[in-house]
BABA-610612 format. One record per residue (C-alpha): z, y, x; residue in one letter. Coordinates in steps of 0.2 Angstrom, whole numbers, plus 5000, padded with zeros to 4 digits. Last residue first. Layout:
N
ZYXa;...
***
This chain:
240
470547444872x;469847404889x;468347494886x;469447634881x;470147654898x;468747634908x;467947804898x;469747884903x;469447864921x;467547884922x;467948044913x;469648084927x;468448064941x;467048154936x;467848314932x;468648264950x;467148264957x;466548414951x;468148534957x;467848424975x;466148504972x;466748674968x;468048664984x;466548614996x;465448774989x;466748884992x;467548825008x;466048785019x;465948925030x;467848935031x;468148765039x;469248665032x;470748625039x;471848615024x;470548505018x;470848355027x;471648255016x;470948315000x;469248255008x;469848095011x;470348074994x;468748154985x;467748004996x;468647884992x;468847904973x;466847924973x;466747754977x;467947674968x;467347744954x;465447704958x;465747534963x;466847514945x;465647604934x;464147474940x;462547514927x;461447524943x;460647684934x;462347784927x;463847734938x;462747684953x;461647844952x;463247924947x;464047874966x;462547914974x;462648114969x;464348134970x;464348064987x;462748164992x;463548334985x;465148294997x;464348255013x;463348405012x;464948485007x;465648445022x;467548405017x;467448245024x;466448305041x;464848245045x;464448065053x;464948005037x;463148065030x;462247955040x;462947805037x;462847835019x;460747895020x;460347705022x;461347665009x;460647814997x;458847755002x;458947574999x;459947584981x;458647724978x;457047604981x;457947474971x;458047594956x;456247624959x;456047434960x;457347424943x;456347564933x;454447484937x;455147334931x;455547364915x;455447564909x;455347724918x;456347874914x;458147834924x;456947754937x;456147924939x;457748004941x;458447864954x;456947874964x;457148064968x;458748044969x;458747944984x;457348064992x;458448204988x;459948124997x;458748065010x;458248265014x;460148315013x;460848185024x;459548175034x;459648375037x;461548385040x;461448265052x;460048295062x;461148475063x;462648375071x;461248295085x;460748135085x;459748065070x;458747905071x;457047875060x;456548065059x;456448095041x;455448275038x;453648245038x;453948145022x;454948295014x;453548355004x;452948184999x;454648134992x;454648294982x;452948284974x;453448114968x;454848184959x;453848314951x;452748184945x;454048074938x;454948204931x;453248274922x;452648104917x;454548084908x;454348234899x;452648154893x;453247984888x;454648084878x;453348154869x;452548004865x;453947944860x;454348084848x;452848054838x;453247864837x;455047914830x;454547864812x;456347884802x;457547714799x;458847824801x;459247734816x;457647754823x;458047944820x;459747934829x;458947844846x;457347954843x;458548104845x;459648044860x;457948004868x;457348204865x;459048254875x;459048144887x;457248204891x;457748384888x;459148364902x;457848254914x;456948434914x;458048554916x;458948454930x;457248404939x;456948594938x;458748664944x;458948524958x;457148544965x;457448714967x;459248684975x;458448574987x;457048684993x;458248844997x;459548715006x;458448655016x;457348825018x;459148915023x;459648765034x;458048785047x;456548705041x;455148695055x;453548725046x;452548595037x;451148705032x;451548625015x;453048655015x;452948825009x;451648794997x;452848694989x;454248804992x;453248934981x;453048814968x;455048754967x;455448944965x;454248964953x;454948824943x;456448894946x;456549064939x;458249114940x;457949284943x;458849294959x;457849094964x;456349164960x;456549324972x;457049184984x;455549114981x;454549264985x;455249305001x;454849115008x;453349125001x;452849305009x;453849255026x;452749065027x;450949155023x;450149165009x;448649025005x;
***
């Protein structure tokens, strides 16, 4: 096994050439000698995990919107499901590996402003971690792991709001929950409202923002409102 420096080095070589998959292996190893994580290896691991559970969940929406058009056709889709039962193996597995990785990590009251930061990031990841794999599972194994979610984003809430509005910690959690209620808990109206105010009290405050968090916060609050106005016009038409 390579030492903490070398992966460290090495997955942030990954994550300049875009590979992300390595980027995610090398942070495995990483955390597997359970070193102390200081915000660089927080955010480091997260944005691995994003890109590859992102890669993957996109080719399984991507695969189910073809056997939904097939089965339509009438066509025989029962190569493609098996398939799609593989992509969703490799998302549940990968997220599995995630919540193990950050077990050593929860600490069961946070205290301190950086306690903060982390649980919010490391619960955000666990949440999501649940909502993808119920987003691929089926019957009741999808609504316990959506369950598991529900538990884990409410519990992470409290958390988060001890950080600033415009924290963009606090802001890619928001986004984050609110889609899991709009997409997996199928409830658009808790999401929307939701998310509308969090993006509110951020556009409050955010003439005192504090320059460390500017860029990223401002491309969330960019994301949100994206999300925002398509929930927006999607309610619209249902009311049609």
């Amino acid at each position: 096994m390579e030492n903490s420096e070398v992966l460290i080095k090495k997955a942030r070589l990954a994550q300049e050439s875009e590979q992300y998959e390595d980027m995610f292996l090398f942070l495995k190893e990483y955390l597997g000698l359970k070193p102390e994580l200081g915000s660089d290896e927080r955010n480091q691991f997260s944005n691995a995990a994003k890109h590859v559970l992102g890669s993957q969940r996109a080719a399984w929406r991507f695969l189910k919107g073809i056997i939904k058009s097939s089965a339509e056709r009438g066509d025989d889709t029962s190569i493609a499901e098996d398939y799609l039962a593989t992509l969703a193996g490799r998302i549940t597995d990968r997220c599995q590996e995630v919540i193990v990785l950050l077990e050593p990590y929860f600490v069961s009251e946070a205290s301190t402003y950086e306690e903060f930061e982390a649980q919010t990031i490391y619960r955000r990841m666990q949440a999501d971690s649940y909502s993808y794999q119920a987003e691929v599972a089926t019957g009741n194994m999808s609504v316990e792991l959506a369950q598991k979610a529900d538990a884990v984003y409410n519990n992470a809430l409290a958390i988060s709001e001890k950080l600033e509005a415009t924290h963009p910690i606090r802001l890619e959690f928001a986004l984050n929950r609110s889609i899991f209620l709009y997409q997996i808990k199928n409830n658009p109206e808790d999401a929307y409202n939701f998310i509308s105010t969090v993006f509110n009290n951020a556009l409050e405050d955010f003439t005192g923002i504090k320059e460390e968090f500017h860029k990223k916060s401002a491309f969330l609050m960019t994301e949100i409102r994206s999300v925002l106005e398509l929930w927006s016009a999607n309610s619209a038409q249902d009311s049609e």
